[in-house]
C-alpha positions as CSV (number, residue, x, y, z in Angstrom):
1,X,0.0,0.0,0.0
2,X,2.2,2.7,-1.5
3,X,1.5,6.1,-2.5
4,X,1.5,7.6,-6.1
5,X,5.1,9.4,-6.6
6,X,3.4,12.4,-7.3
7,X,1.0,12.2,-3.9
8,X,2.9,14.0,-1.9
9,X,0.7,16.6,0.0
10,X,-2.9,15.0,-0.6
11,X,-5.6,16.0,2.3
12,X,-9.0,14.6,2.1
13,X,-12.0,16.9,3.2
14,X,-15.4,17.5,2.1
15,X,-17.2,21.2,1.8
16,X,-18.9,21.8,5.4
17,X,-22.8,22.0,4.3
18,X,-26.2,20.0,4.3
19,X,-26.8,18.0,1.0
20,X,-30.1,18.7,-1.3
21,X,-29.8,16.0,-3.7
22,X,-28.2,13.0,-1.6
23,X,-28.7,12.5,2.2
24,X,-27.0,13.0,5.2
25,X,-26.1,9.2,5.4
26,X,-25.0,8.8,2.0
27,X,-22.6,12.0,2.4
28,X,-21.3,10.3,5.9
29,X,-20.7,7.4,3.9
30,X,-18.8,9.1,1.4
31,X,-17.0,10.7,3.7
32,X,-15.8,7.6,5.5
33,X,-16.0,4.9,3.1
34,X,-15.6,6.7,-0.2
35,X,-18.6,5.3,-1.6
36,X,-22.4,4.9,-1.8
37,X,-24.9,3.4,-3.3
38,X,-27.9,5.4,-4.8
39,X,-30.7,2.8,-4.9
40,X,-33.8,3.0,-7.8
41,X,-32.0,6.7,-8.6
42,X,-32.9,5.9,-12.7
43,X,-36.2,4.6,-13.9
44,X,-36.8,1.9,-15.7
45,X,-37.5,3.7,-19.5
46,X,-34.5,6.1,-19.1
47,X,-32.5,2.8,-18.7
48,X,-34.1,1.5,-22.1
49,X,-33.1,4.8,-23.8
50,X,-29.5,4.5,-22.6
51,X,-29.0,0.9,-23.4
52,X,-29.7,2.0,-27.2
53,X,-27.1,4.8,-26.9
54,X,-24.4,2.6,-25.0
55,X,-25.4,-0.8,-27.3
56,X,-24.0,1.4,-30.0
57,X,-21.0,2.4,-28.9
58,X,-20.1,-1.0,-27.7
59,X,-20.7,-2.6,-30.7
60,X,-18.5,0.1,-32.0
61,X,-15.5,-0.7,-30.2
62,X,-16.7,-4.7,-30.5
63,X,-15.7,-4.1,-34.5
64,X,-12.2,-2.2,-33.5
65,X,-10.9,-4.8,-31.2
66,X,-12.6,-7.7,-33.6
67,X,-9.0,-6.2,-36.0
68,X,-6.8,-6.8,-33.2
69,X,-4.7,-9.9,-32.4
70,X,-6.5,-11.8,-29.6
71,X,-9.5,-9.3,-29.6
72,X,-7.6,-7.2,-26.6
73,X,-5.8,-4.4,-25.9
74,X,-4.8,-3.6,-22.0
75,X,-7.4,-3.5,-20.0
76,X,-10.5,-3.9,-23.2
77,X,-10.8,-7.4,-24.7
78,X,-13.9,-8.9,-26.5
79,X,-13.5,-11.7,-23.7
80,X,-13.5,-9.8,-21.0
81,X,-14.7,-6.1,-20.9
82,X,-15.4,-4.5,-24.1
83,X,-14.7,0.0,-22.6
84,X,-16.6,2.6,-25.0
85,X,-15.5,5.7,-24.2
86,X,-17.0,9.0,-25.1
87,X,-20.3,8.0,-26.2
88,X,-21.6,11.5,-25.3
89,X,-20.1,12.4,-28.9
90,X,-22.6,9.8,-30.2
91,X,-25.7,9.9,-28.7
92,X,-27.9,13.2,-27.6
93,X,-29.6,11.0,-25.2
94,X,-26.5,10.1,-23.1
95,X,-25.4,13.4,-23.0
96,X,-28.4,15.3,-21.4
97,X,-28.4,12.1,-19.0
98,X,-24.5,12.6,-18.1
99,X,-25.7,16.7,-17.7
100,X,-28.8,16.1,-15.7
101,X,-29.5,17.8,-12.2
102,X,-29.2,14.1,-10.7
103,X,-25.2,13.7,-11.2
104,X,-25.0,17.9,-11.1
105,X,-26.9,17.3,-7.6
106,X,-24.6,14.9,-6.5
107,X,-21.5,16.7,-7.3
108,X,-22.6,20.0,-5.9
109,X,-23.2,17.7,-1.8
110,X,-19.5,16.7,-2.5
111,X,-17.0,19.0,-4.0
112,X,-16.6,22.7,-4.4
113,X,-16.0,24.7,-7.1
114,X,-17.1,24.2,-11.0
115,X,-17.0,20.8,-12.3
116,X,-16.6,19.1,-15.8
117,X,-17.2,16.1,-17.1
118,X,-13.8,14.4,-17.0
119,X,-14.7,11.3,-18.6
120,X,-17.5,8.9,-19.5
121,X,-17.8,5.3,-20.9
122,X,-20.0,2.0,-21.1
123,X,-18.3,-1.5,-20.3
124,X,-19.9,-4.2,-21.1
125,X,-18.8,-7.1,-19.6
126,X,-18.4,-10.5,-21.6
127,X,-20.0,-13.6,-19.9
128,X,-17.5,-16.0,-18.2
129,X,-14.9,-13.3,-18.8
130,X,-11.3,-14.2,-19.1
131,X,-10.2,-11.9,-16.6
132,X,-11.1,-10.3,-13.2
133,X,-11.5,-6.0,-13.0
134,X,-8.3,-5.8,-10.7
135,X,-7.6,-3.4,-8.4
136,X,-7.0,-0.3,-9.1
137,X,-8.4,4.2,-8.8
138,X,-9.9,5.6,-11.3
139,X,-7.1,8.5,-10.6
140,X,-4.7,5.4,-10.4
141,X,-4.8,5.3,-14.6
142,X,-3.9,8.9,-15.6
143,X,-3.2,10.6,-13.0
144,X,-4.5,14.4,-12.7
145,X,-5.0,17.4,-9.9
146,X,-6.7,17.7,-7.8
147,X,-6.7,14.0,-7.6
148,X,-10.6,13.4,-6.1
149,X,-13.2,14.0,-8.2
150,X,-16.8,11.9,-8.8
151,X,-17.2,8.7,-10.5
152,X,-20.9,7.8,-10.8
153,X,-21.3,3.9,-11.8
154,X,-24.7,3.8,-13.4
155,X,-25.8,-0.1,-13.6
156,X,-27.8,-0.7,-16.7
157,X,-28.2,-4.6,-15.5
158,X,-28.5,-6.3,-12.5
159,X,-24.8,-7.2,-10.7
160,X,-24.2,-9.4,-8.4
161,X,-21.4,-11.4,-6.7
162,X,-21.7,-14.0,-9.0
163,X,-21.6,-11.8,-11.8
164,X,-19.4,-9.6,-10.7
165,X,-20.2,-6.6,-9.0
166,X,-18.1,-4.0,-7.7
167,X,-15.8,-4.5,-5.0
168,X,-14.2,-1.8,-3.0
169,X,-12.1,-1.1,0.1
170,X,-13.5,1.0,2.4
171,X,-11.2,4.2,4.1
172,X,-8.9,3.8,1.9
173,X,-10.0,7.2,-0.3
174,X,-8.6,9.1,2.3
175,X,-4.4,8.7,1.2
176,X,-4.9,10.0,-2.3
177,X,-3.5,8.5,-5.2
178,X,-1.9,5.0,-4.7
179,X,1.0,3.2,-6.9
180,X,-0.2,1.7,-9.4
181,X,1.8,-0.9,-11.8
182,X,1.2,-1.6,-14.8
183,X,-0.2,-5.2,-16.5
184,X,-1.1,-6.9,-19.4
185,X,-4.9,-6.3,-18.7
186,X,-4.5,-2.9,-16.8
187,X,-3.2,-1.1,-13.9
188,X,-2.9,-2.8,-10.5
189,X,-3.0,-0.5,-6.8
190,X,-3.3,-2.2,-3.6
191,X,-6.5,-4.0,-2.4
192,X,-7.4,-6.9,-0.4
193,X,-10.6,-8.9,-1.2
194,X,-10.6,-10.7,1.8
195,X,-11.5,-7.2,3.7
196,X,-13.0,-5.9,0.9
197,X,-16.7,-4.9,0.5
198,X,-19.1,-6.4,-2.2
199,X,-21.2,-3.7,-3.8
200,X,-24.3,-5.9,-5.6
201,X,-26.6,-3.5,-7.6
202,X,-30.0,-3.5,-9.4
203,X,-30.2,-2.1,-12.7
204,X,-31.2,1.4,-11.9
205,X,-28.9,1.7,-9.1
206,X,-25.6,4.0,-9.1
207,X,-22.7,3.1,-7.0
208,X,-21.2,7.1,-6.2
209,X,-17.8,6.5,-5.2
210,X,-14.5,8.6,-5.4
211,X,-11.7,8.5,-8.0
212,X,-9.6,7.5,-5.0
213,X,-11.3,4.7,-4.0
214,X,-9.7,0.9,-4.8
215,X,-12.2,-0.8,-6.9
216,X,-12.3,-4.4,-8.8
217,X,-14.0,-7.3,-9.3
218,X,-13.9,-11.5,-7.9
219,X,-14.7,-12.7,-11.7
């Protein structure tokens, strides 16, 4: 459990006020855990009209890594997690979703200052996948400043243990970045499943967690 060579002066803090679009619980939660889990937050036709959106842009990339040796590249890989990034440049639909009040809400209980949206992708993960989600940040991958900002997981599908649902360690938000090396399917940080904490979802649900939180995957 090493820190990033460039996380050198990293303090974790939270704005002092009362949240409007999360509660009190889910903030504490944040606070301490560096992650939540907003349950039934999108409704059942907003998920149809996504799935169109992020169907696309997965079979997009599908056709890309179909002209690759093996089908992979890092951490993407038609049998494991196909990543489409940037589908906001595709679809209208995801992009008023990804600038609604809900994730503006959100950000505005946890963070000061403006915000932007960073990044934004749909993984679709293969059946009996080749290869766990290992542990890594979000921050962990290209690392920028300041290094905690919001990654909202929106499930589009139910995940569970068995299918493999998120996995995070708890606390461990609060050192900043971590060291990260890198491997043929991705970056690797610190993280311990044994002490970890399963996050199973409903489609619907969104898993609010920091960029600094350790994150992966049992299968």
């Amino acid at each position: 459990r090493e820190l990033h060579p460039r996380n050198t002066a990293f303090e974790w803090s939270l704005p002092d006020r009362e949240p409007t679009t999360i509660t009190a619980a889910q903030r504490e939660a944040f606070d301490q855990d560096g992650f939540f889990v907003m349950r039934a937050a999108v409704d059942a036709d907003v998920l149809d009209e996504l799935m169109v959106g992020c169907d696309d842009g997965v079979a997009h990339v599908s056709g890309l890594l179909e002209q690759l040796p093996g089908g992979r590249i890092g951490v993407a890989g038609l049998d494991t997690q196909v990543v489409a990034p940037h589908l906001v440049l595709r679809s209208e639909r995801l992009k008023e979703f990804c600038d609604s009040d809900l994730f503006t809400g959100i950000w505005a209980d946890l963070f000061d200052g403006d915000s932007r949206l960073y990044w934004e992708q749909a993984v679709y993960k293969a059946p009996h996948g080749a290869e766990p989600v290992l542990w890594h940040q979000d921050n962990g991958y290209t690392y920028v400043e300041p290094q905690g900002y919001l990654t909202c997981w929106v499930a589009l599908t139910d995940a569970t243990i068995e299918n493999g649902c998120i996995s995070a360690m708890p606390g461990a938000h609060r050192d900043g970045t971590l060291a990260h090396d890198e491997t043929p399917i991705g970056f690797e940080c610190w993280g311990d499943h044994r002490s970890a904490v399963d996050v199973p979802v409903d489609a619907g649900d969104i898993v609010v967690f920091s960029s600094l939180t350790p994150h992966a995957t049992r299968v």
